[in-house]
SEVEX-379774 format. One record per residue: residue in one letter; x, y, z of N, C-alpha, C in turn. Coordinates in steps of 0.1 Angstrom, whole numbers, padded with zeros to 4 digits, always signed. Layout:
N
AXYZXYZXYZ...
END
This chain:
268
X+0008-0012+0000+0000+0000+0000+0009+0012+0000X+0006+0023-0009+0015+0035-0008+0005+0044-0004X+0006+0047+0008+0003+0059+0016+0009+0070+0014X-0010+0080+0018-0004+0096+0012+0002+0098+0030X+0004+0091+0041+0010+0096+0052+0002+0105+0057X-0004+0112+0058-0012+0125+0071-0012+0118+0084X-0021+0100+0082-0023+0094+0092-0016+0081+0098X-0005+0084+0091+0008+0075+0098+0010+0074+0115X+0009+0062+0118+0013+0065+0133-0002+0062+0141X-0014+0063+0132-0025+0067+0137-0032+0056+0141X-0042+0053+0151-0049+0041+0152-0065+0045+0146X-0076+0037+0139-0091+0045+0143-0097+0030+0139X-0110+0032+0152-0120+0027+0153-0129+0035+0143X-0137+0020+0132-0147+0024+0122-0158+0013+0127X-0171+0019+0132-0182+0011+0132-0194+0009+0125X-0196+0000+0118-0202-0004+0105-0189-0005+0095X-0184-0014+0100-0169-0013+0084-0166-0023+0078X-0180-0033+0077-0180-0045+0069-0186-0046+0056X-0196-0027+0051-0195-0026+0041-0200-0010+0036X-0206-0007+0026-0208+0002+0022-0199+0014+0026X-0204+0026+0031-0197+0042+0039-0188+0035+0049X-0189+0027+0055-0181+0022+0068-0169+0014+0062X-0168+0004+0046-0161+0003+0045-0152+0012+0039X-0156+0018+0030-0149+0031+0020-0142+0038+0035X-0146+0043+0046-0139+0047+0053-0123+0043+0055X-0131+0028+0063-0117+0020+0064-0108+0020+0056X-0110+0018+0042-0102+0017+0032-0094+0030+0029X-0100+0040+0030-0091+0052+0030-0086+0058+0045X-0092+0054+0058-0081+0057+0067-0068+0047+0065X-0069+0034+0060-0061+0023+0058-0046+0031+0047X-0058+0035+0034-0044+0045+0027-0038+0057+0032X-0045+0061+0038-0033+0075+0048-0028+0073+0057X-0025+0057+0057-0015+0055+0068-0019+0052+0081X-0030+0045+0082-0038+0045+0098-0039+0030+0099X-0035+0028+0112-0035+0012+0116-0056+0015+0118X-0059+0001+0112-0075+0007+0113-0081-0008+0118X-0091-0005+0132-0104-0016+0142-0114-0015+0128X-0118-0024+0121-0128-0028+0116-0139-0033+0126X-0151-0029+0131-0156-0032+0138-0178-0036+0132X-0179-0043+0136-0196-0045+0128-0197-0055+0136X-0213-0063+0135-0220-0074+0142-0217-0082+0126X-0211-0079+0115-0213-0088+0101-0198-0094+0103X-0198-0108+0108-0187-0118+0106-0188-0131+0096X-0205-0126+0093-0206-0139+0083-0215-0133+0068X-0209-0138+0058-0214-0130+0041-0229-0131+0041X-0238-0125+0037-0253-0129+0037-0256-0136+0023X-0264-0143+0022-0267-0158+0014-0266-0156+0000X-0263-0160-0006-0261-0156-0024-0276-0151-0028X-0286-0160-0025-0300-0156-0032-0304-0144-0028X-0296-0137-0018-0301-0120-0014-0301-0111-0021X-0317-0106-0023-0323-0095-0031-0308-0081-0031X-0305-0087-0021-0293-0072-0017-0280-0074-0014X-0276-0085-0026-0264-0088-0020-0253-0080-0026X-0255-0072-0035-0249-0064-0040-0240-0054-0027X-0255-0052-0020-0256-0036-0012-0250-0042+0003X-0255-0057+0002-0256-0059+0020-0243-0069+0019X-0237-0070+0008-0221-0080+0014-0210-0072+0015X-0206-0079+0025-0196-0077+0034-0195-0081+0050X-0182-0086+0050-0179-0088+0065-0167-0080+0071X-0168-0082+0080-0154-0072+0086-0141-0077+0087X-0141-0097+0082-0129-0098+0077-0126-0097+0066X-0138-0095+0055-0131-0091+0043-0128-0076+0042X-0134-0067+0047-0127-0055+0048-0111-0054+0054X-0111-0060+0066-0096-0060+0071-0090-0069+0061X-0093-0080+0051-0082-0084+0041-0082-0079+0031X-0089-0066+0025-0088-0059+0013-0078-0044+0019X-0077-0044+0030-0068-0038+0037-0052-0045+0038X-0050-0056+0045-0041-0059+0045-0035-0068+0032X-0044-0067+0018-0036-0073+0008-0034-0061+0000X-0035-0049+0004-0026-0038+0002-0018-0032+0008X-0015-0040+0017+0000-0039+0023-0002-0028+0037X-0017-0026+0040-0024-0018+0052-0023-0032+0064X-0029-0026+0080-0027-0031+0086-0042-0030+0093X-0048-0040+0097-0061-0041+0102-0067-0049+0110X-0074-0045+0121-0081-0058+0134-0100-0053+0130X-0102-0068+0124-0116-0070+0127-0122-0073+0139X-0132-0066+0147-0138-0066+0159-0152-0067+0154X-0161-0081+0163-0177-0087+0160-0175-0076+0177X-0186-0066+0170-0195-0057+0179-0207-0053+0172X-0215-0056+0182-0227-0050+0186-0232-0032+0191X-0231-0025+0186-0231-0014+0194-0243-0013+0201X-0252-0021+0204-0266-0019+0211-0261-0030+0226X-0245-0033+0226-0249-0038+0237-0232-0031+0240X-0233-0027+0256-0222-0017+0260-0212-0022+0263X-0213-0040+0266-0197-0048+0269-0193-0046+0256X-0203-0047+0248-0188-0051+0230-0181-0039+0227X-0192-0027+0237-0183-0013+0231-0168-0009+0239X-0173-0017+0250-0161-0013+0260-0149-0026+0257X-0152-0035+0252-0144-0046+0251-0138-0040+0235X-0147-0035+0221-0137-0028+0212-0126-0016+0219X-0131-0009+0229-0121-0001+0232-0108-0004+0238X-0112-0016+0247-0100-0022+0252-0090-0029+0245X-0092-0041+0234-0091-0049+0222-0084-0035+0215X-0085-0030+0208-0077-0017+0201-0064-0011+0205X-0069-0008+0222-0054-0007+0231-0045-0020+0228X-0050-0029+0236-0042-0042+0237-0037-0047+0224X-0041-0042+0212-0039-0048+0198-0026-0037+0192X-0035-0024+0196-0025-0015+0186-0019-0004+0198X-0021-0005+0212-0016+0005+0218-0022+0019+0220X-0033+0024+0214-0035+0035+0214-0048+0034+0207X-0056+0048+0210-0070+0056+0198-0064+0068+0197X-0069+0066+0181-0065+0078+0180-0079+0088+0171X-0088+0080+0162-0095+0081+0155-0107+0073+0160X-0118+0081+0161-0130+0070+0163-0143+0076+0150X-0148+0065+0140-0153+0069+0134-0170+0063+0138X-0184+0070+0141-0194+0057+0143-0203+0062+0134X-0204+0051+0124-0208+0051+0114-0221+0037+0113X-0220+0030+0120-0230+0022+0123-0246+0027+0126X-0258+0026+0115-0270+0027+0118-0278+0020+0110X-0293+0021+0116-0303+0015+0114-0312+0023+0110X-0319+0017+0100-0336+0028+0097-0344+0029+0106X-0356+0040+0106-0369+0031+0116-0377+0035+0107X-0381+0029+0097-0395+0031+0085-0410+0027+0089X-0415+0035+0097-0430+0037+0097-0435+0049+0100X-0448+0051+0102-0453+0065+0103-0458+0059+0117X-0457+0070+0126-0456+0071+0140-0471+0061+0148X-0480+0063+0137-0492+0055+0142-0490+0045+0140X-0483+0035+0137-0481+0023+0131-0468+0011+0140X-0460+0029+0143-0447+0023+0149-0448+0011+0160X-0437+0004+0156-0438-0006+0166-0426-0001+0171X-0430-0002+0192-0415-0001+0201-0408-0005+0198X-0407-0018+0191-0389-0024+0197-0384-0019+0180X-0387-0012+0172-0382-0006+0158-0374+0000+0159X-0385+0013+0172-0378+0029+0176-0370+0025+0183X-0373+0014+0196-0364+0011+0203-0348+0011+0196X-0347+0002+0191-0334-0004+0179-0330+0006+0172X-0338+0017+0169-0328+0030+0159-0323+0038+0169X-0328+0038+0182-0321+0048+0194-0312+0043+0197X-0312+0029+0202-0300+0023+0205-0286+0025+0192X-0287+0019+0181-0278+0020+0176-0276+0032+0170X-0282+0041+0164-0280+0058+0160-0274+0067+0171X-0280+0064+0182-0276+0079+0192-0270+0069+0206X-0276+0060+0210-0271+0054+0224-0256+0051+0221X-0260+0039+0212-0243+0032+0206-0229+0041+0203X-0236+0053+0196-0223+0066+0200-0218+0068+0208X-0229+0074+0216-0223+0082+0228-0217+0071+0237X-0222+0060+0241-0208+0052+0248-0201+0044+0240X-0198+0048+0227-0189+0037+0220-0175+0057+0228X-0180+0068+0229-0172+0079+0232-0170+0080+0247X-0177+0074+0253-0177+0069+0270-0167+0062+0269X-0161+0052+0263-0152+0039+0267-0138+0046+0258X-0139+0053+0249-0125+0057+0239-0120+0071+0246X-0128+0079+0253-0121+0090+0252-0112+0090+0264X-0117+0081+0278-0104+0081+0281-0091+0080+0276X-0086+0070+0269-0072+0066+0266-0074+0076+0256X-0079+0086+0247-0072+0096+0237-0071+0106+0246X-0074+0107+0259-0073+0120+0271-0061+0118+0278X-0056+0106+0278-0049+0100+0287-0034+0104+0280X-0037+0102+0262-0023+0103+0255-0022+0118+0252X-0030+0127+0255-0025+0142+0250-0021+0146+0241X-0022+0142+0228-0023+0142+0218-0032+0149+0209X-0045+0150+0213-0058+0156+0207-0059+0139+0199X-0069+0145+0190-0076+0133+0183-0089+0135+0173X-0090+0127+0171-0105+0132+0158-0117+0120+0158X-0130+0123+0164-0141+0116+0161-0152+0122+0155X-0159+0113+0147-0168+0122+0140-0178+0108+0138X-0191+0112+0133-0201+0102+0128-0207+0104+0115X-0213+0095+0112-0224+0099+0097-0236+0097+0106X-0239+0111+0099-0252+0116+0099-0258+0115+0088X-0273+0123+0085-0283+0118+0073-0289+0131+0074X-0294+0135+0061-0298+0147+0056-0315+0146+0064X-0317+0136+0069-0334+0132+0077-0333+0144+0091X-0321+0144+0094-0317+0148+0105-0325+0162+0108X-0326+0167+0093-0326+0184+0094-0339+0181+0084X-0341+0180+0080-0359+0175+0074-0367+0167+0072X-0380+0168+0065-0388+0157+0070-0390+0149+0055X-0389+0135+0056-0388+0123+0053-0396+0116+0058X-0410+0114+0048-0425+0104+0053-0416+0091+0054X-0425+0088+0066-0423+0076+0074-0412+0072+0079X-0409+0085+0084-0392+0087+0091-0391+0094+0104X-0397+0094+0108-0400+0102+0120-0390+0101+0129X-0389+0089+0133-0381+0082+0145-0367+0080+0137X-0363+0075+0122-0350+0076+0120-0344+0094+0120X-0352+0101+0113-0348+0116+0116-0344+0120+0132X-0355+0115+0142-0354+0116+0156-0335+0111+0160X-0336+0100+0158-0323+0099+0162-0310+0105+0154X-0312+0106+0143-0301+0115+0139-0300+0128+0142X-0310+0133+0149-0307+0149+0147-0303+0150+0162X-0308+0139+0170-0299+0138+0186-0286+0134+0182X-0285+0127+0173-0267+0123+0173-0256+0140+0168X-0265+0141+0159-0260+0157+0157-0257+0168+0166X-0268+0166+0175-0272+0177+0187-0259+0170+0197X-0259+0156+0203-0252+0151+0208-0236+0151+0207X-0232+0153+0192-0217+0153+0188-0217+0169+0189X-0221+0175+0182-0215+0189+0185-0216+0198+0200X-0225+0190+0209-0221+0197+0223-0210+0189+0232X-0209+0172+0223-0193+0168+0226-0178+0176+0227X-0184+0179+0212-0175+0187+0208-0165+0196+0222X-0175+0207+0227-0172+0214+0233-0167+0207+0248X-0171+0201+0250-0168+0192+0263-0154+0184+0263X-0149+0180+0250-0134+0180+0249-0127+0187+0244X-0131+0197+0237-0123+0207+0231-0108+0215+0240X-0109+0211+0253-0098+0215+0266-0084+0201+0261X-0090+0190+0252-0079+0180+0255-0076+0181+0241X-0082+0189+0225-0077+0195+0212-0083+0181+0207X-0093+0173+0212-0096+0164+0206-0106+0174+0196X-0106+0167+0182-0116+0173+0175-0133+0164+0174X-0143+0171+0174-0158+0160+0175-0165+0165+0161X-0168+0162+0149-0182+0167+0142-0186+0157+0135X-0193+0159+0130-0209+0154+0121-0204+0153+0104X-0206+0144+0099-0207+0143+0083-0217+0134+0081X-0221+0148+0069-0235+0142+0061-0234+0135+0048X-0235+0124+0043-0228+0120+0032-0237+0124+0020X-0248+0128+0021-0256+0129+0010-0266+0112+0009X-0269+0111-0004-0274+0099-0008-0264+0086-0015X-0263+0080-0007-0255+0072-0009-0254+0055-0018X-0251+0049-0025-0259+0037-0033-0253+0026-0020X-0260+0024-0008-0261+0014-0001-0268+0005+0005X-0272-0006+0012-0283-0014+0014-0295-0009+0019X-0290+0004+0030-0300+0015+0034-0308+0021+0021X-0301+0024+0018-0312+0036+0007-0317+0023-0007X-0315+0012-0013-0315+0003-0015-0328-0004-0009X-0328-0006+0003-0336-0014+0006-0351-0010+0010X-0351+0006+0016-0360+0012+0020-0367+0021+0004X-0377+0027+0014-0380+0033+0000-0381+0050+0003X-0371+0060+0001-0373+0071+0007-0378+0083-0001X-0389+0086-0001-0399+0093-0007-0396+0108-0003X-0393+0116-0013-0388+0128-0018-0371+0132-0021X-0366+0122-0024-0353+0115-0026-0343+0118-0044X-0355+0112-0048-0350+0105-0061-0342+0117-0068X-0346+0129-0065-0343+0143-0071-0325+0142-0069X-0321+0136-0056-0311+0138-0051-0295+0126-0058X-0288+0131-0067-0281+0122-0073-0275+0110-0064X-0273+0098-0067-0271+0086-0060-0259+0087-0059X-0247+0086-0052-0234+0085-0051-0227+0070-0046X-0218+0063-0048-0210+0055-0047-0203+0059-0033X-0205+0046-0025-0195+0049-0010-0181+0056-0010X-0175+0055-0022-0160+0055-0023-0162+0077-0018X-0174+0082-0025-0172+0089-0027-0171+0101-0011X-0171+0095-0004-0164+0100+0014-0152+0098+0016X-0146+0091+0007-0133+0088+0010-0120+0102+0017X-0124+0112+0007-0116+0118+0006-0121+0128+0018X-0129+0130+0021-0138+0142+0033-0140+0133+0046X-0135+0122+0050-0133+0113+0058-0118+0115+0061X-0116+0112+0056-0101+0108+0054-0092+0126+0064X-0093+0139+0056-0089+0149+0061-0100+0150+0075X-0111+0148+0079-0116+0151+0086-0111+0145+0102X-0106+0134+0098-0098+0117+0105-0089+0126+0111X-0077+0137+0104-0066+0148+0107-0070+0156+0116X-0079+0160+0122-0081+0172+0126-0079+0172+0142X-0077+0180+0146-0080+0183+0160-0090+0195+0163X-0091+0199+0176-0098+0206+0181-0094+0223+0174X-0080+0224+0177-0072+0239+0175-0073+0235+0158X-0079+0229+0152-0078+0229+0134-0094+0231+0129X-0104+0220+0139-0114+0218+0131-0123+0211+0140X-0135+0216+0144-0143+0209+0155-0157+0216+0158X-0166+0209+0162-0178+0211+0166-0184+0217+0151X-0183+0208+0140-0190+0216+0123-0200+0204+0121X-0212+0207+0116-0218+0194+0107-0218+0199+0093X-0212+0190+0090-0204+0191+0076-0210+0184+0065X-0211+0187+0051-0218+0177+0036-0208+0173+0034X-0209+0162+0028-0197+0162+0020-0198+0162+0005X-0208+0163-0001-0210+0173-0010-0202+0184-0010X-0197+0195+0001-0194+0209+0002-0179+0204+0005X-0172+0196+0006-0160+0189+0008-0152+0196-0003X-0145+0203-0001-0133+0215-0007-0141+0226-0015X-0153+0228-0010-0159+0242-0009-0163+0250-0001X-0172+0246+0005-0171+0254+0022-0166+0250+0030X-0158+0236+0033-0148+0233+0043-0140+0225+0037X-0128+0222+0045-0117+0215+0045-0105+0220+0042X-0096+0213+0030-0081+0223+0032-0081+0235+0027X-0073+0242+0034-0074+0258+0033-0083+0269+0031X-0097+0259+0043-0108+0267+0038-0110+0272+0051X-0114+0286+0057-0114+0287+0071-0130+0287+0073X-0135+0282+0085-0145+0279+0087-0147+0290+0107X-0156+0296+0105-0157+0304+0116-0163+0294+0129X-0156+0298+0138-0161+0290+0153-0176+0286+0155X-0177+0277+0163-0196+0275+0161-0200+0284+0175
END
C-alpha cells in the first residue's frame, strides 16, 4: 500500500466497516496510513440468493483483508453497538492490539420506517439504540485513553440529511439522527480542553443497502453516489483536531468548498 502519510502512526475505530460508507472509510483511513479496528455485528457474508447482495455483502474480515492485501494493517472486531460490553471490550481490544486511539469513526446505523401511528416499540427502540445510544458510549469507553495520551484526536459520525428534514415515514430515523447531531457537536465542546476534535458528516445519498432497501420518498431528485465517494472528506476530517477543526456538521458534498483544506470555517 503506498500511503499519502497524514495518518501515519494513527490508530481508528470504524463502526459499520464490513461494508458500504463504513467500509470506503476504512479503506481510506487504511491508505493515509492508519493502523484501522474494523468493527460490525457482520462476521458472516449474507446468502447468495439476497435480493441485496450487492448492497448488503460484506464482513469485517473481508474488509480487514482488502486492507491488508494492500499492504495496510487491520483488526476485525464482531461488535454490537446496542450492547455496551462489545463497546467497552472494542475499546480495550484496540489498546491491547495496537496500543492507542486515535480516530474514532461511528458510522454504524439503522432505519426506523413507519409512520408514527403504526410504529412498533422495539423498531424505535433499535434506531435509538444504535443511531444515538451506541455513539455516545462507543465515546464513554474511547475517550479516556485519547485524554490520557495528550495528543488531541479526531471523532466524527455519519449523519443523514433526515436529520434536518422531513422524510415520510421517518420520524423516528430523523429523531435519532438529529440527537446524534445535537449530541456530537455539544461533545464537541466538552473535549475541546484536550484539542480532541468532535463533528458530524452528512454523506448525501448514498448507493447502499439502506437507501436500497428502504423506499425514501422525496429523494429521487437527489443524485445517488458510490461509497467510495467520502473517501476523501473522511479521510482529512480523521486529521483534525480541536485547534484545526471541531464542533461543524459538515456535507460532503461541500468537501473543498465550504470546508476542508485551506478553507477557514468560523467558530460555532
Amino acid at each position: 500500500m503506498t500511503t499519502t502519510g497524514e495518518l501515519r502512526g494513527k490508530v481508528a475505530i470504524v463502526t459499520g466497516g464490513s461494508r458500504g460508507i463504513g467500509r470506503s472509510i476504512c479503506l481510506a483511513l487504511a491508505e493515509a496510513g492508519a493502523q484501522v479496528v474494523v468493527a460490525s455485528r457482520t462476521e458472516n457474508e449474507v446468502p447468495p440468493d439476497s435480493p441485496f447482495q450487492k448492497y448488503a455483502s460484506g464482513t469485517i474480515g473481508d474488509t480487514a483483508q482488502q486492507i491488508a492485501e494492500a499492504g495496510g494493517e487491520a483488526l476485525p472486531v464482531a461488535c454490537d453497538v446496542t450492547k455496551s460490553e462489545d463497546l467497552k471490550s472494542l475499546a480495550e481490544r484496540t489498546v491491547k492490539h495496537f496500543g492507542r486511539i486515535d480516530i474514532v469513526v461511528s458510522n454504524a446505523g439503522v432505519d426506523c420506517e413507519s409512520p408514527v401511528v403504526d410504529l412498533e416499540e422495539w423498531l424505535l427502540d433499535r434506531a435509538l439504540n444504535v443511531n444515538i445510544r451506541g455513539p455516545i458510549l462507543l465515546c464513554k469507553y474511547v475517550l479516556p485513553e485519547i485524554i490520557k495520551q495528550k495528543g488531541g484526536g479526531s471523532i466524527f459520525c455519519i449523519t443523514s440529511g433526515a436529520s434536518q428534514t422531513y422524510r415520510e415515514g421517518r420520524v423516528g430515523y430523523s429523531m435519532s439522527k438529529a440527537a446524534l447531531d445535537r449530541a456530537y457537536l455539544s461533545l464537541a465542546e466538552e473535549v475541546r480542553e484536550h484539542d480532541i476534535a468532535v463533528n458530524v458528516l452528512s454523506p448525501g445519498r448514498v448507493d447502499t443497502w439502506m437507501n436500497r432497501n428502504g423506499d425514501w420518498p422525496g429523494t429521487a431528485h437527489i443524485p445517488m453516489e458510490q461509497p467510495d465517494s467520502i473517501m476523501k472528506a473522511a479521510t482529512w476530517l480523521a486529521a483534525q483536531k480541536a485547534s484545526t477543526f471541531t464542533g461543524q456538521r459538515v456535507e460532503r458534498a461541500e468537501f473543498g468548498e465550504t470546508w476542508g483544506p485551506g478553507i477557514s470555517v468560523p467558530a460555532p
